[in-house]
N, C-alpha and C positions, 0 to 999 in steps of 0.2 A: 527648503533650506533650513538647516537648525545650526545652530552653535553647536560649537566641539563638545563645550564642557558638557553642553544638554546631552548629550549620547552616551557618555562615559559613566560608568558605573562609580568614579569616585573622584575628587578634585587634581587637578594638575593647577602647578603654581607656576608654569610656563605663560606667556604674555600671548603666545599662540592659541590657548583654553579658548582665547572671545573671537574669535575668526570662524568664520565659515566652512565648514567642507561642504565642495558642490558637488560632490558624487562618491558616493564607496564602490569599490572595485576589488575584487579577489581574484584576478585574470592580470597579469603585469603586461600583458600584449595589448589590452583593455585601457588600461592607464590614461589619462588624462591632464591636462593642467589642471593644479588645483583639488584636485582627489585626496582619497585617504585610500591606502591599498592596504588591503587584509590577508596578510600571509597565515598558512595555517600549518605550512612545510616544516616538519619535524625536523628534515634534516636538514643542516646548516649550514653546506655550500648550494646546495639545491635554493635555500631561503635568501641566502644574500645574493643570490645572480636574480631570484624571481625581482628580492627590493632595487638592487642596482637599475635594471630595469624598465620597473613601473617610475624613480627615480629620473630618469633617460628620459622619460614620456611626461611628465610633469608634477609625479605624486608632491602633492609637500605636509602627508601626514601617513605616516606609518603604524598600522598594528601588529603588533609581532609576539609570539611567546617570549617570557622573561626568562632568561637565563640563572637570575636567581634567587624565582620562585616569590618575586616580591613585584608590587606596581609602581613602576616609576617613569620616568619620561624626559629624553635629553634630545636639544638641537642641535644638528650638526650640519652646515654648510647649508641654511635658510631650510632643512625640512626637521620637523617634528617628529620623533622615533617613539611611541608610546609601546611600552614592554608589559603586558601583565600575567598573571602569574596562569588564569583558563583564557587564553584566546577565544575559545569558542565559544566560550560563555560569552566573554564579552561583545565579538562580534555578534552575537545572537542579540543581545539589547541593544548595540549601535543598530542593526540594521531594523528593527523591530518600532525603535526613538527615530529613525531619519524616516523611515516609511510610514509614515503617519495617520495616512489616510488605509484603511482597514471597512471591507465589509461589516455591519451591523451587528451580523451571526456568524460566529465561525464553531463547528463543531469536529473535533478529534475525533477518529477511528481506531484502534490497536487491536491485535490479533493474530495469531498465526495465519490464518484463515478467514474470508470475508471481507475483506479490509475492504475490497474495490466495491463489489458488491454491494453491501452497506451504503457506500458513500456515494454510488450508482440509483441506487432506491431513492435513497433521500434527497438528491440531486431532481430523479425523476417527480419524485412529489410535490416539492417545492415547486416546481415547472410547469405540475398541471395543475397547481392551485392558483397561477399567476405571476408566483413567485418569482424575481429576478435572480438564479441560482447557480451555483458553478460546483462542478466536484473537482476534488486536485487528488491524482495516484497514480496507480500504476497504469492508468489507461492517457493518461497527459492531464492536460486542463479543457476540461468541458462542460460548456455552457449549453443555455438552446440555439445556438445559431450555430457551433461549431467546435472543433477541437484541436487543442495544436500540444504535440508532443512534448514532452521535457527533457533536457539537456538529460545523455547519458540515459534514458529509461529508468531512471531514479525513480523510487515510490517515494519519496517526500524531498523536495531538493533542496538544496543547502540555504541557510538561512537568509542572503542577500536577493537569493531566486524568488524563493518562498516569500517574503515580503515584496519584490516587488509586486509579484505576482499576485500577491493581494491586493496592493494598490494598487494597479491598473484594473483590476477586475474591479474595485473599486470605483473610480473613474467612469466605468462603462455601465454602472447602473446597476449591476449586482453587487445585494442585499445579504444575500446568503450563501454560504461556504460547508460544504463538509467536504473534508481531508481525510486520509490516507495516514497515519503518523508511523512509520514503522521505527521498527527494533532501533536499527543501526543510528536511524534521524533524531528518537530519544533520544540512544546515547550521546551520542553526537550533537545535544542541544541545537539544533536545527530549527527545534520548533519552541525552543523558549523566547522570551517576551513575549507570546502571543497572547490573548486574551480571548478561554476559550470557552463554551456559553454550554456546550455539552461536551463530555468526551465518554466515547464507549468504549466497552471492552468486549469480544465477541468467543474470543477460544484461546487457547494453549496448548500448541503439541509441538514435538521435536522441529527443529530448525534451526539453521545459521550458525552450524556448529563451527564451519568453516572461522566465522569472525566472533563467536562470545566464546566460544571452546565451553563451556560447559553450559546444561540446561536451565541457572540458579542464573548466570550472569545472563544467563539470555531473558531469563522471566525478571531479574532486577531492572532490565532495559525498558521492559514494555510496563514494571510496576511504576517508572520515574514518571512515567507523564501524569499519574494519579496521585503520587507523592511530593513532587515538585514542579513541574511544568506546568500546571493545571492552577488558575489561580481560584482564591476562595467562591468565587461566586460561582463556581460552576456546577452543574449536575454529573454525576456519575453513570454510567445507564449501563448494566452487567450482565453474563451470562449467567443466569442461576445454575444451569445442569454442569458450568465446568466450575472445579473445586478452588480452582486459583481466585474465583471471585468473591469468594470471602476474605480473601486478604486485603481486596481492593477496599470492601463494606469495612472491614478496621480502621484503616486509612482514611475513608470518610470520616468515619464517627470520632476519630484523633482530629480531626480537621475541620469537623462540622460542617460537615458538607451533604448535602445528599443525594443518598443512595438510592436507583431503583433498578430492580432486576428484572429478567424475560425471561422466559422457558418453562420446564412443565413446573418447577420445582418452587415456582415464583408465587408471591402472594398478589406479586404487583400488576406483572402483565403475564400471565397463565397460559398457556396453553390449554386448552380444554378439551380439545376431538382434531382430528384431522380425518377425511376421508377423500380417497381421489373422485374428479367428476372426468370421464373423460383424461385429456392429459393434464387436467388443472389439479390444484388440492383446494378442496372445502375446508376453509379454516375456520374455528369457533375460537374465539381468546377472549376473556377476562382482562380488559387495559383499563386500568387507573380506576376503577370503580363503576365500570360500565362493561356491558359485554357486548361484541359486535362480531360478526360474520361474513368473510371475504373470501373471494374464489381467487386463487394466485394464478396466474396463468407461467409463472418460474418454473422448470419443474427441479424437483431437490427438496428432501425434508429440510436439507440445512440452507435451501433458500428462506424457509418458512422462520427460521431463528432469525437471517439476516434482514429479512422483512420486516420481523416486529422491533428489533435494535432500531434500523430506520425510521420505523413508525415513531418511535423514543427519542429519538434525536429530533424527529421534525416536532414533535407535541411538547418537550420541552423548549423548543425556540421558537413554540407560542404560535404552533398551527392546532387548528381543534382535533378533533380525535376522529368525530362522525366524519371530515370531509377527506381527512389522511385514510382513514382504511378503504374511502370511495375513490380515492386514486392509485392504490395497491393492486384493486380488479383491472387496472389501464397498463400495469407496468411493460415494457416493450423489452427483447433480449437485449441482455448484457451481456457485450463483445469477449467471445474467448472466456464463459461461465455455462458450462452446460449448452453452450448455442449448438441449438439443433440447426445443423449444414444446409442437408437435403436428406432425400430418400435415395437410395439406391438398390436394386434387386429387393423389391420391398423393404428393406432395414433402415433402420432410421443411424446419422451419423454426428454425432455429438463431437465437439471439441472445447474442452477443460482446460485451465491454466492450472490444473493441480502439479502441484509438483511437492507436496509432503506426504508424509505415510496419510495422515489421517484426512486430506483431502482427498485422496486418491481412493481411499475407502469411502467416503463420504459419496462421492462422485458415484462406483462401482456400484454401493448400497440403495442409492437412490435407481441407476439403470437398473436393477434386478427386480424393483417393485413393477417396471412397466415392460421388459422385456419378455415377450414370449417365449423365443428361441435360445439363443445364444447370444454371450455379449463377451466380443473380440476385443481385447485392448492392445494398443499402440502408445508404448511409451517411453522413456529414457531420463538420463539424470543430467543435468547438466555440469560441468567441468568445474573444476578449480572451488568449489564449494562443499558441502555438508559431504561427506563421503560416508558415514554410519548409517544414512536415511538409505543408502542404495538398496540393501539385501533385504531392509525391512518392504520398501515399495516392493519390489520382488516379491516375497511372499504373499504380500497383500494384495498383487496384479494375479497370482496364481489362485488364491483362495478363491476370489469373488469375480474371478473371468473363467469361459471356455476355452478361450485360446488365447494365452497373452502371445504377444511381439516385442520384442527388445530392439529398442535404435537407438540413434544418437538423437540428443536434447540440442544443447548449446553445448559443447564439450568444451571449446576457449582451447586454452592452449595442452590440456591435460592428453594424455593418449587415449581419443574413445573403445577401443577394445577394451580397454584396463578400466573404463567405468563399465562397459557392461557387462565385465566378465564380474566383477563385486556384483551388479543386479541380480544375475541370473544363479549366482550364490541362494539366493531365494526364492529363484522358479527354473528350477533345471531343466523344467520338459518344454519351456519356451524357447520359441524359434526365436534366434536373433540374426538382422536385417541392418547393417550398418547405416544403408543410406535411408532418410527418414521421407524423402519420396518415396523411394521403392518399397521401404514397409508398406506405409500405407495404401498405396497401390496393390499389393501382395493383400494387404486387411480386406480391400473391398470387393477384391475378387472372389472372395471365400464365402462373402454374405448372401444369406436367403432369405427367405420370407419372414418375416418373425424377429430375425436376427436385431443386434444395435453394436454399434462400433464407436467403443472412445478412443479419441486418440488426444492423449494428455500431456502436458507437462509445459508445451506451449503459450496456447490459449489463440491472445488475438496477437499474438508477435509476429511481426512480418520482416524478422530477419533469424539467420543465425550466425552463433558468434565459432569460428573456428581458430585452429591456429594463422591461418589467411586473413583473419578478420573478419567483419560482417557481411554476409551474403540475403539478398534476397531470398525471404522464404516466408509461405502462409503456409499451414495448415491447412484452412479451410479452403485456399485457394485449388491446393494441389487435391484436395476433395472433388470440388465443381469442377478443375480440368479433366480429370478421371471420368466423372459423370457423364461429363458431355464426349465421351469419346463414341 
C-alpha cells in the first residue's frame, strides 16, 4: 500500500494526495473499488467509455493523458482525475513506486537478435550456480520450476505486468532477473523506474520497420535504455564487432558509467580461437583479465557471442568468472534457437525463431559449417509488419540454402500470397508452399543422408495468427508428427 502522493512524479494539492490507492489497473473490466485505473487510450471516446467504466466498478483515482500538455488534477463526483502531460512515463513510476518489492539483480537485454537467448544463458547459469533466477521474454516468465506465458506473447509487457511480475517473482524467492527489454517496451517506457544492475546490448540490424518507420528511430529506441532508462549505477556490457556500440561506450563515458565489451574486437572479454569438437565449439576467450576455456554445447557461432554477453551479465551481478564459464559446458537447448528436433532420413532438423535478414543468415552460416549435404530451408514473413525485410530474407534463404521453400509465417490479417510473392522477389527459383504443414512435410521428404533442414521464422510458437485468428500450430511438432509416420 503507498500513498497517492508517494507514486506521482510531482505534487497534487488535492486533499485526495494522502489516501491510499489499493490497486492500479490499466484493464476498466479489471476495476475495482478503491483503484487508480491507468488509461493509455489515445483516442478520446474509446478513453472515456474505458474511464466511465472502470468508474462503474469502483475506480476513485484516474491517470489519463492531459489534454493540455500540462500536469494537473481535478475532482469530480468523489473520484480524482489526475492529467499529465507522458502518461507512460508516469504510469511507469506509479507502478515501479507501488510495486515495491523487486528482485535484488535485475539485468536488461537489447538487440535485434539474441535478446531471448542471452537472457536464457543467464537465467541458465544463475540456476546451476544455485542461484534463485527467473528470465522474463519472449519465451514467458521462467524460473527452475516452471513457465507461464505473457499476456499477448509480448517480449517485455507493459509496465503494471512487468512490475508485478517482479514482485511476485520477488515473493517466491527469486534473487535474480534478466529480461528481455525490447525496441517497442523502450519506447514505450515499460521498463522505466526500473533499477537495473546490468544492461546489455548484443546487435543491430534491420527491423520493426512496420512501427519505428525508419532505422534511426528504431536504433534511438534500443539507444534509450542506455541513455535514460538505465540508472547510474549500472554497467553496460557491449557488442564490440557491431559499430553501433561505440555510441553506447559515449553515452557511458557522458554518464560515467561503465563500459565493457565482448567479441573478437574487444580488450575486455576477447574472443581468442574457436574450434568445433564434435557438434560442440571449443571456445578460448580472454574475460576480465583471465583466460578460460569452455566447450558450448549451443551450436551457432552467434550462440558463442550470446554466451559471453551472458557470461557479462551474470559476473557483473557478482557471480565469479571460474564457476560461470563451468556452467556454459552444462547449458541445455533453448526452445525455438537452433533446437535441433530430431533426425530424419539421416538429416538433422533445426527450428529457428529467426525472422530478420541477419538472423536468418546467422542461422544459414552456422548450418553450413556442420552440414554435409544440403540444407533445405523452410520459411516466411509474418503479416502486418516489416515488409522491406521480405526480399532481403529471400535473397538470403537463396544465397546460403540448396533449396529454399516459401510458406506462410503468421500472416494476421495481411493476404499471404502478397507476402510471399514480395519474398520470393528475392529467390525466384524457390518453391512456394502456402500451407506451412505441407511445406514442411514436402522439406522432409526431400532429405538424405547428409542433408539439414531449417525451418525458420517460428521458433518455439505454438500457434499462428491468421485472419480467423489463432490456431494451433508447432513447428517442431508438425516435425515429430511427420517422423513418426
Amino acid at each position: 500500500m503507498k500513498k497517492l502522493k508517494e507514486l506521482l512524479s510531482f505534487e497534487l494539492s488535492a486533499p485526495e494526495c494522502e489516501e491510499i490507492a489499493a490497486v492500479l489497473c490499466d484493464n476498466s473490466e479489471k476495476a475495482v473499488p478503491g483503484c487508480m485505473f491507468i488509461t493509455l487510450a489515445s483516442d478520446g471516446k474509446a478513453r472515456e467509455l474505458h474511464i466511465r467504466e472502470a468508474i462503474s466498478r469502483g475506480a476513485k483515482y484516474i491517470l489519463q493523458p492531459s489534454e493540455n500538455g500540462k500536469n494537473y488534477s481535478e475532482t469530480r463526483n468523489g473520484v480524482l482525475f489526475i492529467s499529465v502531460k507522458d502518461v507512460r512515463r508516469e504510469s511507469a513510476r506509479v507502478a515501479s513506486v507501488f510495486f515495491e518489492r523487486k528482485p535484488e539483480k535485475i539485468a536488461a537485454v537489447t538487440g535485434t537478435n539474441g535478446k531471448t537467448s542471452t537472457v536464457e544463458i543467464a537465467r541458465q547459469i544463475w540456476t546451476g550456480l544455485g542461484i534463485n533466477a527467473a528470465g522474463i521474454g519472449t519465451l514467458g516468465v521462467i524460473t527452475g520450476t516452471g513457465r507461464e506465458k505473457l499476456p499477448g506473447n509480448m517480449t517485455s509487457p507493459d509496465c503494471l505486468e512487468l512490475n508485478g511480475i517482479l514482485s511476485r517473482l520477488s515473493e517466491n524467492g527469486i534473487t535474480h532477473v534478466a529480461m528481455e527489454a525490447s525496441s517497442q517496451g523502450i519506447d514505450q517506457h515499460r521498463i522505466d523506474g526500473l533499477s537495473f544492475d546490468v544492461c546489455a546490448f548484443t546487435n543491430f540490424s534491420q527491423d520493426h520497420s512496420d512501427y519505428h518507420r525508419t532505422s534511426e528511430n528504431y536504433w534511438n529506441a534500443k539507444e534509450r535504455l542506455f541513455s535514460e532508462a538505465a540508472p547510474g549505477g549500472s554497467v553496460f556490457v557491449v557488442n564490440s564487432d557491431d559499430e553501433r556500440s561505440q555510441r553506447i561506450c559515449r553515452i557511458a563515458a557522458d554518464r560515467k558509467i561503465r563500459c565493457v565489451s565482448y567479441g573478437l574486437r574487444s580488450d575486455d572479454i576477447k574472443i581468442l580461437e574457436i574450434n568445433s569438437e564434435n557438434s560442440r565449439r571449443r571456445v578460448k576467450v580472454f574475460f576480465m583479465g583471465r583466460e578460460f576455456s569452455f566447450l558450448l554445447p549451443l551450436p551457432g557461432d552467434f550462440q558463442i557471442y550470446n554466451s559471453l554477453c551472458a557470461a557479462a551479465v551474470c559476473y557483473f551481478a557478482g557471480s565469479n568468472a571460474g564457476e560461470i564459464f563451468s556452467r556454459l559446458e552444462e547449458l541445455r537447448p533453448i526452445e525455438g534457437r537452433m533446437e535441433l528436433i530430431t533426425r530424419f532420413n539421416s538429416a538433422d532438423i533445426y527450428v529457428d525463431y529467426a525472422h530478420t535478414p541477419a538472423a536468418l543468415e546467422a542461422a544459414l552460416m552456422s548450418l553450413r559449417a556442420r552440414t554435409k549435404n544440403r540444407i533445405i530451408t523452410v520459411f516466411g514473413c509474418g503479416g502486418n509488419r516489416d515488409r522491406q525485410k521480405r526480399p532481403l530474407m529471400g535473397k538470403i534463404a537463396d544465397m546460403f540454402s540448396d533449396v529454399t521453400i516459401v510458406t506462410d509465417d503468421n500472416p494476421r490479417n495481411e493476404n499471404p500470397a502478397q507476402i510471399r510473392k514480395m519474398i520470393t522477389e528475392g529467390c525466384p527459383n524457390a518453391a512456394e508452399i502456402g500451407d506451412r504443414k505441407t511445406a514442411i512435410e514436402f522439406a522432409m521428404k526431400m532429405l538424405s543422408d547428409g542433408d539439414a533442414l531449417l525451418i525458420a521464422g517460428k521458433g518455439h510458437e505454438t500457434f499462428q495468427l491468421t485472419e480467423d485468428g489463432a490456431a494451433d500450430f508447432s513447428d517442431g511438432q508438425v516435425v515429430l508428427n511427420m517422423a513418426r509416420k
